[in-house]
C-alpha positions as CSV (number, residue, x, y, z in Angstrom):
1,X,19.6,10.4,12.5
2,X,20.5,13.2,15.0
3,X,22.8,10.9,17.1
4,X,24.4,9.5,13.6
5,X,24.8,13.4,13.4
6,X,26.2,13.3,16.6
7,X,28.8,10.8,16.4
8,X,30.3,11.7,13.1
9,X,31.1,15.4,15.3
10,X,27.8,17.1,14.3
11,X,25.9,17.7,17.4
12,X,25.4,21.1,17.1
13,X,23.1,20.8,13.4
14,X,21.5,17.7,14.8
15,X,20.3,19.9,17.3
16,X,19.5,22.9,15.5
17,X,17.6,20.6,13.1
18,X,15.3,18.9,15.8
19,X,14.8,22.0,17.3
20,X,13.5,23.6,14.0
21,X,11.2,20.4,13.7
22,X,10.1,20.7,17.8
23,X,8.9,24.5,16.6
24,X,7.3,23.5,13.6
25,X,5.0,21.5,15.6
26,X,4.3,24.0,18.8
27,X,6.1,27.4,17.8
28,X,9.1,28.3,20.6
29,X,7.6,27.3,23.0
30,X,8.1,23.6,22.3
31,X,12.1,24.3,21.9
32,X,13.4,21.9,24.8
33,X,17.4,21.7,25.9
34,X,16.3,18.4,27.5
35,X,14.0,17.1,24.9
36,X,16.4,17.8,21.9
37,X,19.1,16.3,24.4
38,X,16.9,13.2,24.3
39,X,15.8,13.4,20.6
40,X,19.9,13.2,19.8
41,X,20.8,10.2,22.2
42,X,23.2,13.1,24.3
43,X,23.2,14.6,28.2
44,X,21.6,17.8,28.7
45,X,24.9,19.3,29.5
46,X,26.3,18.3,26.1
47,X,24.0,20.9,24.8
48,X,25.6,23.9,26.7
49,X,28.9,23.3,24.8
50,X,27.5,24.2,21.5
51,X,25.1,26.9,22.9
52,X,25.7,29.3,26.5
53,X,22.0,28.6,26.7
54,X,17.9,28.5,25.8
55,X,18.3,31.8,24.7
56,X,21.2,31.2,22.4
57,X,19.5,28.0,21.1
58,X,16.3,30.0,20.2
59,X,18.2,32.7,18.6
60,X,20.1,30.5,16.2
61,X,16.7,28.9,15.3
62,X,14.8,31.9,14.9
63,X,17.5,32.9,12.6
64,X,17.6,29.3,10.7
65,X,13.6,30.6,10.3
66,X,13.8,33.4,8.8
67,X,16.4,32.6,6.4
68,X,13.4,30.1,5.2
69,X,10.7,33.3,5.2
70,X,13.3,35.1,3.3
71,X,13.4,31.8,0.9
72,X,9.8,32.2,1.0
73,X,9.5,35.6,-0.8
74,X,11.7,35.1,-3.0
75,X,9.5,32.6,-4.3
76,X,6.9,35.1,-4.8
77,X,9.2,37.5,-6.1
78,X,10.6,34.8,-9.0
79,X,7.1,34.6,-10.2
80,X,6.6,39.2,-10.7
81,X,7.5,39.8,-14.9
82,X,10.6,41.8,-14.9
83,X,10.5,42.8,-18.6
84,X,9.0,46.6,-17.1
85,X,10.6,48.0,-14.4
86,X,7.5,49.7,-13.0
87,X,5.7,47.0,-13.3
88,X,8.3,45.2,-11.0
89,X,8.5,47.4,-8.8
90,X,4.9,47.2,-7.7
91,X,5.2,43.5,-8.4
92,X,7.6,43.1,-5.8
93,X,6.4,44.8,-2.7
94,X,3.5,43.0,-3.1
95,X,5.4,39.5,-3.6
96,X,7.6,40.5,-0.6
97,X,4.4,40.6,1.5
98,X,2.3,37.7,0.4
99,X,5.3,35.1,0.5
100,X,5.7,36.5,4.0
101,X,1.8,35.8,5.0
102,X,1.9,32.9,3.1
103,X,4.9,31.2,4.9
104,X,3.1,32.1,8.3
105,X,-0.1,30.3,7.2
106,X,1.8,26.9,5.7
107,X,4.5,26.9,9.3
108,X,3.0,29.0,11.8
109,X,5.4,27.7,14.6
110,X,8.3,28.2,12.5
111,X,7.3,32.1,11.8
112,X,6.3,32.7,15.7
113,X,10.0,31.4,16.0
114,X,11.2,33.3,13.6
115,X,11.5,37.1,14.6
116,X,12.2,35.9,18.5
117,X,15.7,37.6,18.3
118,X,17.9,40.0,20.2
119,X,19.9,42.7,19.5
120,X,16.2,44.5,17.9
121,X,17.1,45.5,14.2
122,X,20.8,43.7,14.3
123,X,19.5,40.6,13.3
124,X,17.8,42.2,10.8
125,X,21.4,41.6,8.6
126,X,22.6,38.5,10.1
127,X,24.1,36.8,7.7
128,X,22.6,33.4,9.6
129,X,19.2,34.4,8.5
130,X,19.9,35.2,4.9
131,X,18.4,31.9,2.9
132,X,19.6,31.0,-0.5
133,X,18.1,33.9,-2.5
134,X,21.1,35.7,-0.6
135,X,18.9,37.6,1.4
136,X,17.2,38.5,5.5
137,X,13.3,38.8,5.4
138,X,14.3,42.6,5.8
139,X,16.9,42.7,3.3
140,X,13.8,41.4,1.0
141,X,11.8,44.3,2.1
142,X,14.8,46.7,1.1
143,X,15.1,45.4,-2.3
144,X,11.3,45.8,-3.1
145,X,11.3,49.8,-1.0
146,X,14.2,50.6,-3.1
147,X,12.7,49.5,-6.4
148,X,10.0,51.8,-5.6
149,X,12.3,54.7,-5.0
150,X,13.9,53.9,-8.5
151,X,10.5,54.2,-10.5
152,X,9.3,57.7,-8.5
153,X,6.5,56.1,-6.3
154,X,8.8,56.6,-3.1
155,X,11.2,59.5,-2.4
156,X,14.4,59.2,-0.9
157,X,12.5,61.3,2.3
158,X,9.7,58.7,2.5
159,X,12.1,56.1,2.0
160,X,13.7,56.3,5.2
161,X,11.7,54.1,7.7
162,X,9.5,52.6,5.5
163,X,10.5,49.3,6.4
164,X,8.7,49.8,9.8
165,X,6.1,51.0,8.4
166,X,5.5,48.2,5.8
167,X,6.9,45.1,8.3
168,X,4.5,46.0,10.6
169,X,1.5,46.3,8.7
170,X,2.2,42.9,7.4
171,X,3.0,41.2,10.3
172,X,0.1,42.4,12.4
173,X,-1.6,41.2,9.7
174,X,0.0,37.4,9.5
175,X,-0.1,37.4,13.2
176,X,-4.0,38.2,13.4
177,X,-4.5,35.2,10.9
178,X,-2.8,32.6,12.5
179,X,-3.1,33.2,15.9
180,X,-6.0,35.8,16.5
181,X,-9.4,36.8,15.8
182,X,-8.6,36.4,11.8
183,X,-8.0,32.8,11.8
184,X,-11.3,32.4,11.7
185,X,-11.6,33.5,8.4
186,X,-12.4,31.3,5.5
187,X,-8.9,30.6,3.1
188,X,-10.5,32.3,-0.2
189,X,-11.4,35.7,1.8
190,X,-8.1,35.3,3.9
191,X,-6.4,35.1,0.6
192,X,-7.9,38.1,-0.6
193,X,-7.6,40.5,2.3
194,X,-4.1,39.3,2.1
195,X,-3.8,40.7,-1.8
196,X,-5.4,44.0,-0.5
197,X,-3.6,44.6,2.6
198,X,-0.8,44.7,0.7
199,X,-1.8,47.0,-2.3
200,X,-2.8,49.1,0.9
201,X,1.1,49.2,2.0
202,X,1.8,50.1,-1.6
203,X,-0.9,52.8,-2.0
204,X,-0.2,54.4,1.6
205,X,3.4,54.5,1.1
206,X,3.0,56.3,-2.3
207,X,-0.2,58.5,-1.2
208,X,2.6,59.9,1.6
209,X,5.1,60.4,-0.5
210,X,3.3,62.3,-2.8
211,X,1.2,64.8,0.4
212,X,4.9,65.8,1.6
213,X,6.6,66.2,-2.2
């Protein structure tokens, strides 16, 4: 299928797509300019004149990734009620952070890919990594802060940088469970440390904002 792709002047998505499939299976690491070469039926060198190199390739796959965590969340988010506003609001920074676990249990070499960019927060934005809910994994994040900051749990003050803040204690927390001392855990108490650690990133974020008011 990827040298049909390549024939009919696609090369560069059938690259991008068996390269996606080559990190689903073994993370970046299994990201190959002579492997994918192979897999679509084309030289090595064919490859460098739709990407300058490895580095570009993994970039434009990390950011085909997280357009699909960003997909990810916003299935969580669909499923928060939005007939009370408040109620959404705490809904939704809690959706933003289980779909994010979630999708790094279901393709853990697809989220180790994912936030392997450059450029640190530029990619953040990228338009490449927004998925069809119109939004980045961060740009996620921002919706579900801001709510917050709408209903009175966050102030504009504690606002700023809370992103960090609430990406990080996520993500050390996904990374722990699929690739360190967590992943032992059992899925039902996985599952439920995932619903606290969370509420915890809700809780903190408010508890601060209310010490410095």
């Amino acid at each position: 299928m990827a040298r049909s792709g390549y024939f009919h002047g696609d090369l560069r998505r059938a690259l991008l797509d068996a390269g996606l499939e080559a990190a689903r299976s073994d993370g970046p690491e299994g990201v190959s300019v002579r492997e994918l070469a192979r897999v679509a039926g084309v030289a090595p060198s064919a490859v460098y004149r739709h990407f300058e190199g490895h580095d570009e390739l993994l970039f434009e796959l990390a950011l085909r990734a997280q357009s699909m965590v960003a997909d990810a969340m916003e299935t969580e988010l669909a499923l928060v009620p939005s007939g009370d506003r408040r109620a959404w609001a705490d809904g939704a920074i809690a959706a933003t952070g289980i779909g994010y676990i979630r999708f790094a249990w279901q393709e853990p070499g697809l989220f180790r890919l994912a936030f392997r960019t450059r450029g640190d927060l530029e990619a953040a934005h990228d338009e490449r990594g927004r998925g069809a809910c119109g939004r980045t994994p961060y740009e996620q994040l921002e919706l579900a802060l801001d709510a917050l900051v709408e209903v009175g749990e966050l102030t504009e003050q504690e606002r700023a940088g809370a992103e960090a803040l609430a990406w990080s204690a996520v993500h050390g927390f996904a990374v722990l469970t699929v690739e360190g001392p967590l992943r032992s855990l059992d899925a039902q108490t996985r599952e439920a440390f995932a619903v606290r650690i969370v509420e915890m990133v809700r809780l903190g974020l408010a508890q601060c904002a209310g010490t410095r008011a």
